[in-house]
C-alpha positions as CSV (number, residue, x, y, z in Angstrom):
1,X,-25.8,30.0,-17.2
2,X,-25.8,30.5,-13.4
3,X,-23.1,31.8,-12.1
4,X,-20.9,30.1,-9.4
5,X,-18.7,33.0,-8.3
6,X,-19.0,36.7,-7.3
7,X,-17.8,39.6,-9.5
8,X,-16.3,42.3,-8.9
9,X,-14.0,45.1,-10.7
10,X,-10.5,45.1,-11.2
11,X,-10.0,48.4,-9.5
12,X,-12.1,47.4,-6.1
13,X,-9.5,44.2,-5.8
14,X,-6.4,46.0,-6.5
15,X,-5.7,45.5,-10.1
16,X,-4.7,48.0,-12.8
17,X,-7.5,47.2,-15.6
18,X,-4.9,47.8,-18.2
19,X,-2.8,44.8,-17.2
20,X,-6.0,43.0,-17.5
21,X,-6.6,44.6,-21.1
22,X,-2.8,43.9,-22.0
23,X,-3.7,40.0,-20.9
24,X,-6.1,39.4,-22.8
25,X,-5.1,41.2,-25.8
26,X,-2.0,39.1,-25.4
27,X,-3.9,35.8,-25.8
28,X,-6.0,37.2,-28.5
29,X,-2.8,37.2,-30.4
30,X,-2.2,33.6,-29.7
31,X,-5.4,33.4,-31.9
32,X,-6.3,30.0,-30.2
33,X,-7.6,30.8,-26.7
34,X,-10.6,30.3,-26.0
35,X,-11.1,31.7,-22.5
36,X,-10.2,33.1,-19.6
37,X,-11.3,33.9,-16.2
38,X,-9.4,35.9,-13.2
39,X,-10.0,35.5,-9.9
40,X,-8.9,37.9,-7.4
41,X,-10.2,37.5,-3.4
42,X,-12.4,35.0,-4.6
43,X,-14.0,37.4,-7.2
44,X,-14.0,37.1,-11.1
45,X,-12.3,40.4,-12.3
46,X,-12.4,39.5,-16.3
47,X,-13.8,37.1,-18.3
48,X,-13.7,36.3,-21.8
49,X,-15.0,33.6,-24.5
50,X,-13.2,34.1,-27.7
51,X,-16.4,33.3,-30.2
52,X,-17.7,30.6,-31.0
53,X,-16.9,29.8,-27.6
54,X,-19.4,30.4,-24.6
55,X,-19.6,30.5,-21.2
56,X,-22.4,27.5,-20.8
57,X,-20.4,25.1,-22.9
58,X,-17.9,22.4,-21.2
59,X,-14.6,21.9,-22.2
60,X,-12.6,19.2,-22.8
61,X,-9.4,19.0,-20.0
62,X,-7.7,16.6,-21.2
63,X,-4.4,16.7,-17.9
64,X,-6.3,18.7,-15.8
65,X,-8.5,16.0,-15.0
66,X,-5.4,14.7,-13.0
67,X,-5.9,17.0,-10.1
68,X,-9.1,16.6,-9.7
69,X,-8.4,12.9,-9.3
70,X,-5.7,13.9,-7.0
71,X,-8.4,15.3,-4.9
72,X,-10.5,12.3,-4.9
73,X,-7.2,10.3,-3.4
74,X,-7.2,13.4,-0.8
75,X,-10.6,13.0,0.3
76,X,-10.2,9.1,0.3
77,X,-7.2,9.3,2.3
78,X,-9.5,11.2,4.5
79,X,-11.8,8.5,5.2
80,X,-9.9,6.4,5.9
81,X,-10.0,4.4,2.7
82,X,-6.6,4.0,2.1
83,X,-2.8,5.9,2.6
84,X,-0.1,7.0,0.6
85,X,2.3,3.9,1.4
86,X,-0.5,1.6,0.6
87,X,1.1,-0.9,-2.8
88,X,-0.6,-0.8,-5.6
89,X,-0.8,-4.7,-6.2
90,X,-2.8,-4.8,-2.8
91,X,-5.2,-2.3,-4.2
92,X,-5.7,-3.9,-7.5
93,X,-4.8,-7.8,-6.8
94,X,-7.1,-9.1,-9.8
95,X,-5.1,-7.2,-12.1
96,X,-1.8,-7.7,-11.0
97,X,0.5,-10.1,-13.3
98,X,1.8,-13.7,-11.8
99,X,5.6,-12.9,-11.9
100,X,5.1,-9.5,-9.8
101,X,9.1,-8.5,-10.2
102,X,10.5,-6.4,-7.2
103,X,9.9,-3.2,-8.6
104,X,6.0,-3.3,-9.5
105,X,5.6,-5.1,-6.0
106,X,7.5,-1.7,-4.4
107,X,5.1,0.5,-6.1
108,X,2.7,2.9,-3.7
109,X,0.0,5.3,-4.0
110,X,2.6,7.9,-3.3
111,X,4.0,6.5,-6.8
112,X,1.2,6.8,-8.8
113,X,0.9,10.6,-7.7
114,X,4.0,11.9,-8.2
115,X,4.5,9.9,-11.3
116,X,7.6,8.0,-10.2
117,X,5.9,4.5,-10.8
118,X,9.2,3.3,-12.3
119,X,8.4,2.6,-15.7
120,X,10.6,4.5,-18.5
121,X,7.7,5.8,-20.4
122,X,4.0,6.8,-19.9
123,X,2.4,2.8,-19.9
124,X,-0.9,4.2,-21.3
125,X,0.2,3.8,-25.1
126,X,-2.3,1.4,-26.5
127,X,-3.8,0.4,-23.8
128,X,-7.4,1.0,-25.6
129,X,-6.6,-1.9,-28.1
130,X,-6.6,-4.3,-25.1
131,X,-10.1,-4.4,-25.1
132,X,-10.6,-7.5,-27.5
133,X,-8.6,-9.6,-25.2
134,X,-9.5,-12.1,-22.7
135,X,-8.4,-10.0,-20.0
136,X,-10.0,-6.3,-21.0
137,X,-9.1,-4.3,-17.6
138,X,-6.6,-1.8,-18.4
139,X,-5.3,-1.9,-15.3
140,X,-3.8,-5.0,-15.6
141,X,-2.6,-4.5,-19.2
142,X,-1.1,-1.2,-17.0
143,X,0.7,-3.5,-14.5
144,X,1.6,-6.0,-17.2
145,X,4.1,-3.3,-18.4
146,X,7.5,-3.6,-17.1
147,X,8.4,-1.6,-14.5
148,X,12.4,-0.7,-15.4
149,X,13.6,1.3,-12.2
150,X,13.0,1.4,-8.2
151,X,9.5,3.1,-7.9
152,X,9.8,7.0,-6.2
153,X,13.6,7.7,-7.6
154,X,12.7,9.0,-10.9
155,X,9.8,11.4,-12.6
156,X,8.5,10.3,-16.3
157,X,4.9,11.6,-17.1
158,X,2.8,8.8,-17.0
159,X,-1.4,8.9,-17.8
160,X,-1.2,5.2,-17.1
161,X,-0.5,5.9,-13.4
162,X,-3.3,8.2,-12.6
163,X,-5.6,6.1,-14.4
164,X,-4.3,3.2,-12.0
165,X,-5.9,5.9,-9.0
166,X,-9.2,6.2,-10.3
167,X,-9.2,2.1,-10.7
168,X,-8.1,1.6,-7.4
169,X,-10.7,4.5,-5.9
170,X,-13.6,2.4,-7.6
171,X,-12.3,-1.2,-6.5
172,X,-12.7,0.7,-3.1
173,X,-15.8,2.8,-3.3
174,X,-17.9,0.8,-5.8
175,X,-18.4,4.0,-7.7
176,X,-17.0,6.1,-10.4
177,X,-14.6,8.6,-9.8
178,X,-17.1,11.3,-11.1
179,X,-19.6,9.8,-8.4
180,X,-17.4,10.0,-5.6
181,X,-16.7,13.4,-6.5
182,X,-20.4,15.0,-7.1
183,X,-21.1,15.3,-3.2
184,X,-18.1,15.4,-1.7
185,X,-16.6,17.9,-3.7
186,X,-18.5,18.8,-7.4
187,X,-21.9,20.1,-6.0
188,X,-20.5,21.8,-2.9
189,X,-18.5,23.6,-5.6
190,X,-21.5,24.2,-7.8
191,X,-19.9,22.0,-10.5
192,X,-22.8,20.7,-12.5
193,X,-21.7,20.8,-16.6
194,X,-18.8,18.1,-15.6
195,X,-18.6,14.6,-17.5
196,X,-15.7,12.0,-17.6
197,X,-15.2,9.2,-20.3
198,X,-15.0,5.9,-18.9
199,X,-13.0,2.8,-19.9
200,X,-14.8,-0.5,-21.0
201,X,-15.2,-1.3,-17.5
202,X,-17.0,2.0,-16.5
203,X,-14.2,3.3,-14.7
204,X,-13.2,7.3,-15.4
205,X,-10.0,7.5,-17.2
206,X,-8.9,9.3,-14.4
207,X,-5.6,11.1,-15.9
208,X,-8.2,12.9,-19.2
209,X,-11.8,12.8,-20.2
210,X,-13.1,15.4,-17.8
211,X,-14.8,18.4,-19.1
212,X,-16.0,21.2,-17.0
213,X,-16.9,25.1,-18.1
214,X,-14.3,27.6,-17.6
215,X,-16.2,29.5,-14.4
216,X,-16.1,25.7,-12.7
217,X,-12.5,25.5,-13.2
218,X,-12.0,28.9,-11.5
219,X,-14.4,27.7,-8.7
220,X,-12.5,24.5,-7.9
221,X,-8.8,26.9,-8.3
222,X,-10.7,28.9,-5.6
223,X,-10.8,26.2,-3.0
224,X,-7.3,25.4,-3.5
225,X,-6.6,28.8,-3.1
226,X,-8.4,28.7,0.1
227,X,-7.0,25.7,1.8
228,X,-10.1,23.4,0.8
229,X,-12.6,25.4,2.8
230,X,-15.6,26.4,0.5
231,X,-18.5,28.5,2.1
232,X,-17.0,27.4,6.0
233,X,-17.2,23.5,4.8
234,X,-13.6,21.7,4.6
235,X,-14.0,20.0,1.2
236,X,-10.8,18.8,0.8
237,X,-8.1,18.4,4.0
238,X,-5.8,21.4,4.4
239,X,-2.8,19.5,4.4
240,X,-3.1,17.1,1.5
241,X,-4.0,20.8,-0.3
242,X,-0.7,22.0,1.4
243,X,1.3,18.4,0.3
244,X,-0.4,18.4,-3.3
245,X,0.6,21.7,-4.4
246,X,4.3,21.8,-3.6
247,X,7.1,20.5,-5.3
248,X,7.5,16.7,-4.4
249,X,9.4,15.5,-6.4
250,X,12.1,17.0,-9.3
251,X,10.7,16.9,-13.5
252,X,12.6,18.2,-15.8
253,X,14.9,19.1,-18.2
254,X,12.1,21.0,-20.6
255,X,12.9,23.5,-23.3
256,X,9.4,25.1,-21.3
257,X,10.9,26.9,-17.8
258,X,7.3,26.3,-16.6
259,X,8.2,22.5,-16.8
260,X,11.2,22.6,-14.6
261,X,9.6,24.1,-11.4
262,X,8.7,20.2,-10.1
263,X,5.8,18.5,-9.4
264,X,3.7,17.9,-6.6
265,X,0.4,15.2,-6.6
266,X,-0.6,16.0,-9.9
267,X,-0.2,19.2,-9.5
268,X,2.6,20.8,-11.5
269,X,4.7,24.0,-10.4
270,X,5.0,27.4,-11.6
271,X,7.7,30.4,-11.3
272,X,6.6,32.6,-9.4
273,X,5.5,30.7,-6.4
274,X,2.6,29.5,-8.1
275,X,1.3,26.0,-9.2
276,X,-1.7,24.5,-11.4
277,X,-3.4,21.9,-12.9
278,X,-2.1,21.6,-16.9
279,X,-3.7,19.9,-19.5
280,X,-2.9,19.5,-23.4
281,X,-3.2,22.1,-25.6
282,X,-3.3,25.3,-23.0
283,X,-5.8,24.0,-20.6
284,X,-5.3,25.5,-17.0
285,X,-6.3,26.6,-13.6
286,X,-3.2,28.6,-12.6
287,X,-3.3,29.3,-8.8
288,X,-0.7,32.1,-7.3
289,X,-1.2,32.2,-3.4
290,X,1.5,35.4,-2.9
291,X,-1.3,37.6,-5.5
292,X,-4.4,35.8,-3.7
293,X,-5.3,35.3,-7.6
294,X,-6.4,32.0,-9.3
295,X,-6.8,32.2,-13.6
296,X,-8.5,29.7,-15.7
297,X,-8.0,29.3,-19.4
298,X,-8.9,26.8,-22.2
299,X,-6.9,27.1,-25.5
300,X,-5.7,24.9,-28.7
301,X,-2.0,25.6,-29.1
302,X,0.9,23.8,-29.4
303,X,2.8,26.1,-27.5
304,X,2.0,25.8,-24.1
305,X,4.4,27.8,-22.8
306,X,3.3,30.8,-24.8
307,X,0.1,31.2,-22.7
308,X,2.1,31.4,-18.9
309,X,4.3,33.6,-20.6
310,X,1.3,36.0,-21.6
311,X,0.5,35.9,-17.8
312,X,3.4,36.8,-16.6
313,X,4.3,39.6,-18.7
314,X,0.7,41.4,-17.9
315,X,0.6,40.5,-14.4
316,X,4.5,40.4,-12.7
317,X,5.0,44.2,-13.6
318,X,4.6,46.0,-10.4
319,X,2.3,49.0,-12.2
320,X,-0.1,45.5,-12.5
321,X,-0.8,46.1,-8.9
322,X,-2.8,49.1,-7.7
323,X,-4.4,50.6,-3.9
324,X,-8.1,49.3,-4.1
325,X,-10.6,51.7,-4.6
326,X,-13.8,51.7,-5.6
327,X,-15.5,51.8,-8.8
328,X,-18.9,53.0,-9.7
329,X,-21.3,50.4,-8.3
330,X,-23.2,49.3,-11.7
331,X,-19.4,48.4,-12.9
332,X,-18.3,45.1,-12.8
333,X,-15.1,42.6,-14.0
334,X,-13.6,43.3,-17.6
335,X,-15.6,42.0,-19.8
336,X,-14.1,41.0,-23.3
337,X,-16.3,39.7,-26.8
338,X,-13.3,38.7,-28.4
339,X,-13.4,35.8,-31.6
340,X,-11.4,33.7,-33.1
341,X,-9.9,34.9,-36.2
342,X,-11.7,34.1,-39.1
343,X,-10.3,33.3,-43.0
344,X,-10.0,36.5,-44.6
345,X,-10.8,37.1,-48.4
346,X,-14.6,36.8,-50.2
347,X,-18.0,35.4,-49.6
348,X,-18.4,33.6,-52.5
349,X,-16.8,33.2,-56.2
350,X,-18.3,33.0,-59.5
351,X,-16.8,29.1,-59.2
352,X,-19.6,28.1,-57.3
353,X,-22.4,28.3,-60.2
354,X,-20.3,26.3,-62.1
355,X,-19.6,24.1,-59.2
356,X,-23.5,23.1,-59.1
357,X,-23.8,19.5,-59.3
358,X,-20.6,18.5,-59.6
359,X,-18.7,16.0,-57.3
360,X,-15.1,15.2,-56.8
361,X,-14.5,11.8,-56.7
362,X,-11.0,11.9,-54.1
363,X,-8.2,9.4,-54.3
364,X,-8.3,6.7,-51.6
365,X,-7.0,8.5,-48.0
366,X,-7.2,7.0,-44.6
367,X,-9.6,9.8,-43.4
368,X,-12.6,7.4,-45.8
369,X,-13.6,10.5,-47.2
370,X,-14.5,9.0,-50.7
371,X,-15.6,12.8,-52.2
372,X,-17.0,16.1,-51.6
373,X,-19.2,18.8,-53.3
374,X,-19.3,22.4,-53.4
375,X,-22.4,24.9,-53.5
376,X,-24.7,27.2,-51.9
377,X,-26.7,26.8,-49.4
378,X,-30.6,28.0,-49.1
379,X,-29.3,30.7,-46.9
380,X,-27.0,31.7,-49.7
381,X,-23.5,30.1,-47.8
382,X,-20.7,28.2,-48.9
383,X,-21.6,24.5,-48.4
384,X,-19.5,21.6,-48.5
385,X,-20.4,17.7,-48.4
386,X,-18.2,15.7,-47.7
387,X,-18.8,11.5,-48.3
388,X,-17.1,9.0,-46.5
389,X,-16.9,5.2,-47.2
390,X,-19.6,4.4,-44.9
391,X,-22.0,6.4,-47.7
392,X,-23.0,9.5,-45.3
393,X,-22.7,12.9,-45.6
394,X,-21.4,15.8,-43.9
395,X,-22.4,18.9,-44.6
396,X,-20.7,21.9,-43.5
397,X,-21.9,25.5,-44.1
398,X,-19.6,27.9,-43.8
399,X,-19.8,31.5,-42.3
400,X,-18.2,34.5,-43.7
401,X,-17.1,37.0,-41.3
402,X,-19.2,35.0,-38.8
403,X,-19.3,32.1,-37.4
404,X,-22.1,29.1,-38.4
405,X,-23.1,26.4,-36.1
406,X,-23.2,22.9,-37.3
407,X,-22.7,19.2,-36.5
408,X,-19.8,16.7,-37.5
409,X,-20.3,13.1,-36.9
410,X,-17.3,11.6,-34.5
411,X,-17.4,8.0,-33.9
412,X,-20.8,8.0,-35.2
413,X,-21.9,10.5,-32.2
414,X,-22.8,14.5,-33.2
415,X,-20.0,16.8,-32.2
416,X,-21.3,20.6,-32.2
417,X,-19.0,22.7,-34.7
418,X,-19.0,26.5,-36.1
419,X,-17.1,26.7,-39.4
420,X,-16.3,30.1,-41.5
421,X,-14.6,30.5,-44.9
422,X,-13.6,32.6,-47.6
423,X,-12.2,32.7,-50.8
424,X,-8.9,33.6,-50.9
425,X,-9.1,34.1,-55.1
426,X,-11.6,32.7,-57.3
427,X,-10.5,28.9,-57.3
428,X,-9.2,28.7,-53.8
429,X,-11.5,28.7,-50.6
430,X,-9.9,28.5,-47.4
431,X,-12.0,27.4,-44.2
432,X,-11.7,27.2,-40.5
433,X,-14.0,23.9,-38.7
434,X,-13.9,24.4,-34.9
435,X,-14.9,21.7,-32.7
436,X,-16.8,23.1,-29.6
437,X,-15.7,22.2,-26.4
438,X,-12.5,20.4,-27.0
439,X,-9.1,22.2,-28.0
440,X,-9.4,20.8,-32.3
441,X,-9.9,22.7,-35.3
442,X,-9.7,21.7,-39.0
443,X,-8.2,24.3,-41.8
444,X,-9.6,23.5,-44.8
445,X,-8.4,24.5,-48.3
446,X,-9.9,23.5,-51.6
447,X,-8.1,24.4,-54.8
448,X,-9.8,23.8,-58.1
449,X,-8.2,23.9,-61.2
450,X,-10.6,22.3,-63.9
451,X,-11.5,19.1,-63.1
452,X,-9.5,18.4,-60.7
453,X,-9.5,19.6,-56.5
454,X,-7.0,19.3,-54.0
455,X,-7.7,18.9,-50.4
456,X,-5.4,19.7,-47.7
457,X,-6.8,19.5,-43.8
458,X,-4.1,20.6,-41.1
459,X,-5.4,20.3,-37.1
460,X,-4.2,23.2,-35.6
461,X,-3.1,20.5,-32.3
462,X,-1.8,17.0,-32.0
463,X,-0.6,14.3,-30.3
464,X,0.7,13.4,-33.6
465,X,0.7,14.1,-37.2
466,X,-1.2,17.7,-37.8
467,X,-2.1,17.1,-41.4
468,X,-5.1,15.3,-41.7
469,X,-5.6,14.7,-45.3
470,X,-4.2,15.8,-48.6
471,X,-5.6,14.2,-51.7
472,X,-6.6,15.5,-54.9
473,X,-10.0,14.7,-56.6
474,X,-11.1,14.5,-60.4
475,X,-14.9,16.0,-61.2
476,X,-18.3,13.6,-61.9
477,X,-20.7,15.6,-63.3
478,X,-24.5,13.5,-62.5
């Protein structure tokens, strides 16, 4: 993988290496990170993929694709294209509803970025099943909602409004939002892994669906860090930087401090003096001017708060904070080879023999998975099939000690995965599934007991219910 940004050592920029190592070891006790990079005067200090991970591989960003559509608006205010007081019903005209109502006439751009459209509750909520209707645009099923309060007077978190910025960015500019983007401010950057899922309509979700790697995360904290000048150039104006980092409006109350700092154009803000770009499941490009330090990290936790927190407890201590000097010159940033944690216990059992040609036909469960099989593979690993209603197959083989590349069909399209296992006694294997680039992973455990199995399947994050399936199965020997 190229790299985008210069290294350097922790020592030559001022930082105590052992606040470093105390970061990271911090996260690896999380035991869902998946990286991070740190930044300091624009060079990478540490980095670390927790295996199987990589550098190369994009991640999924789920919120933190809202500032970089934030930066679009920017750079469209810029030219011209439009302003902050501009209403959103003369943006989007074709999608706005006959009876208007005061409110959703009221709303602005300004709205839609600090999330004060006026609704009561984020309008995004299935907004994807509109798609079978007459009208399929979800920005007018997005306008159709009603709008309950006087737009700007209160915050509620709202993916329906950013999504209503990148609509109104391609009703101006003909062109996606990720098109826009690529000269103005993705290949300046040297941003060339990023994607974005589109609606029907071939407009970028705008407030998710971007996935970048972890080094172009750092590089676009950089330039924020930097006032939007990258290499001389002014990629993004210094004073919608200066406007879309501070606190613009009030959020809260949040059980998470981090939550209560306000919000800015979707950008939210820190302790500390510091602000960043957020997305579910501990995805973030933390930016603290006073430390001239930008971090990025990608994760799968629940607990989002419990990543910050790692942060701040390596990095606020004073001893964090050293004289530069120099190191020897063939040293560079801390570099980590952590991994994710996997199942502890055996390789194999003497089950398996007797698990040859059997399958378990599974009660009926609204995961479709109709049955599954256990057995070795040719390389001598644990292998389970699983069959769903549609007839296929997946097959997972399953590392021990190690992690084992594979493919899981999602909506019918390949989805790179590494899976390990072990069994934790003789009837009872436990697994891990991890689905690369993106925040998910399955736990598997199958418990035999004669002829019958029971399958539980927990997600380690959701927007929802965590358990994915528990059934049990009865044996059909062919």
């Amino acid at each position: 993988m190229s790299r985008i940004l210069p290294r350097s050592t922790p020592a030559a920029e001022g930082v105590d290496p052992a606040a470093l190592r105390r970061l990271v070891a911090g996260l690896d006790a999380l035991e869902d990170v998946h990286s991070v990079m740190v930044l300091r005067h624009g060079r990478v200090i540490t980095e670390a993929w927790w295996q199987p991970h990589t550098a190369d591989r994009p991640h999924v960003m789920f919120s933190v694709s809202k500032s970089f559509t934030s930066t679009a608006v920017g750079i469209a205010v810029d030219e011209g294209l439009l302003t902050l007081d501009d209403h959103v019903i003369d943006l989007l005209p074709d999608d706005a509803p006959a009876d208007l109502g005061e409110h959703l006439a009221a709303m602005r751009v300004r709205d839609l970025l600090t999330m004060t459209t006026g609704h009561s509750a984020s309008t995004m909520e299935g907004v994807g099943r509109t798609i079978s209707l007459p009208r399929s645009r979800w920005a007018g099923a997005i306008l159709a909602r009603p709008v309950e309060h006087e737009p700007g007077t209160q915050f509620v978190y709202n993916t329906g409004a950013t999504y209503l910025l990148s609509a109104i960015l391609h009703q101006l500019t003909g062109q996606r939002l990720l098109d826009y983007l690529t000269p103005r401010l993705l290949e300046p950057l040297g941003i060339t892994h990023a994607t974005w899922e589109q609606d029907p309509d071939g407009i970028d979700v705008g407030g998710f669906g971007l996935s970048v790697t972890t080094e172009e995360m750092a590089a676009f904290g950089q330039l924020y860090l930097q006032g939007g000048v990258w290499k001389g150039r002014q990629l993004v104006p210094a004073e919608w930087v200066a406007a879309a980092t501070s606190a613009q409006v009030p959020n809260g109350p949040h059980d998470w401090p981090e939550w209560n700092q306000g919000y800015g154009y979707q950008f939210w803000q820190c302790r500390h003096g510091a602000y960043r770009a957020d997305g579910a499941f501990g995805q973030y490009i933390l930016v603290w001017p006073e430390k001239d330090l930008v971090i990025t990290m990608t994760s799968g936790l629940m607990d989002m708060q419990a990543v910050l927190d790692v942060v701040w407890d390596s990095l606020l201590p004073d001893a964090a904070w050293v004289a530069p000097y120099l190191a020897a010159p063939e040293q560079g940033p801390e570099r980590f080879e952590p991994a994710l944690p996997t199942p502890s216990g055996a390789p194999s059992s003497p089950l398996l023999d007797a698990l040859a040609g059997v399958t378990y036909e599974l009660q009926p469960n609204e995961r479709d998975v109709t049955a599954l099989a256990v057995g070795r593979s040719l390389d001598g690993l644990t292998e389970v099939t699983f069959t769903t209603t549609a007839g296929t197959d997946q097959v997972v083989q399953f590392g021990h000690g190690e992690w084992v590349p594979g493919s899981w069909a999602v909506r019918d399209a390949p989805v790179d995965v590494a899976a390990a296992a072990a069994w934790a006694d003789a009837s009872t294997l436990r697994g891990r599934l991890v689905f690369l680039g993106t925040p998910f992973e399955w736990r598997l455990e199958l418990r035999f007991d004669g002829d019958v199995v029971t399958v539980t399947i927990d997600q380690n994050v959701a927007f929802g219910e965590q358990r994915m399936l528990h059934v049990t199965g009865r044996a059909r020997r062919d």
